[in-house]
N, C-alpha and C positions, 0 to 999 in steps of 0.2 A: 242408624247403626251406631253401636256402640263404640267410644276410642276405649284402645287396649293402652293402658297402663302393667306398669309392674306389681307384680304381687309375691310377697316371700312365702317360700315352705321352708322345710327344716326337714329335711331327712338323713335318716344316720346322723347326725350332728351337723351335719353339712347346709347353709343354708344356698338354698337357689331362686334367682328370679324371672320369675315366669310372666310372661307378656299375655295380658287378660283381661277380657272387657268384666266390668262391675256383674252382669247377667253369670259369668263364668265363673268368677271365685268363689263360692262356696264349691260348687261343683270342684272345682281344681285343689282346696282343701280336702275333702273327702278323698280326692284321688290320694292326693300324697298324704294323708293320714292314713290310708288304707297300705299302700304303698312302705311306709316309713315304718309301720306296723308287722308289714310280712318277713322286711328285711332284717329287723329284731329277731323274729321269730330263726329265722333261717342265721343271721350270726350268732343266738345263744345257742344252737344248736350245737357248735363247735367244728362240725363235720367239714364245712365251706368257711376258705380262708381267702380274704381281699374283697374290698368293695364291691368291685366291679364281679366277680364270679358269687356273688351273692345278691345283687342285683340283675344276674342274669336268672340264675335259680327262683329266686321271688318271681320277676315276670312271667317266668315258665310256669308255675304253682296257678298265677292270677289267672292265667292265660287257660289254661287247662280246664277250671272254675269256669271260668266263663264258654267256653265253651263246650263245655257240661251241662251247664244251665240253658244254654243256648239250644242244645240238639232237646232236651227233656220238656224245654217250652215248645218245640217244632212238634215232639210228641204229641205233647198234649191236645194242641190245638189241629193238627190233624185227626186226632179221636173226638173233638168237638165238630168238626165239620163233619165226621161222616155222620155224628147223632143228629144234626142238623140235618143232613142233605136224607136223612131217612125217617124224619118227622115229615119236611115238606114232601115228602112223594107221599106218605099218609095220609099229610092234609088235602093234596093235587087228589088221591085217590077217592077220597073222601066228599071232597065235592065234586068230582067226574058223577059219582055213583051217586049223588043229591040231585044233581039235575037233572040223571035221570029217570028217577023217580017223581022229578017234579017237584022236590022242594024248594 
């Protein structure tokens, strides 16, 4: 197992140090780059005033995203499984009806 060291991001101008094994920082840059990224977006806005309530509004946005993409992948993949589960009774039916013909 990996020791966790500190590792800096930079969000909003603000830097923070985050406790993370070597496996983990890239992954934890891309967060707060993604992260540091939304909160821009949400401060040029002008609408949302204070860190922290623009920080919440960001998470909210991430948050929403993902699970969006989340329910839309559950989608997906229960419309793979039922093409699935209705090729194999094809093929089950397919060969029931081959063997008894004897092939």
């Amino acid at each position: 197992m990996s020791e966790t060291k500190p590792a800096s991001v930079t969000i909003l101008d603000k830097e923070y140090l985050i406790a993370c094994t070597d496996e983990e920082r890239d992954l934890l840059n891309d967060a707060a780059s993604l992260l540091n990224e939304r909160m821009q977006e949400v401060k040029t806005s002008g609408k949302i005033i204070g860190s922290e309530r623009i920080a919440v509004l960001a998470a909210l946005n991430i948050a929403h995203e993902m699970l969006a993409y989340k329910k839309e992948n559950e989608d997906y993949t229960s419309g793979v499984d039922g093409v699935v589960r209705r090729l194999q009774d094809k093929i089950d039916g397919a060969l029931v009806k081959g063997s008894q013909i004897g092939i």
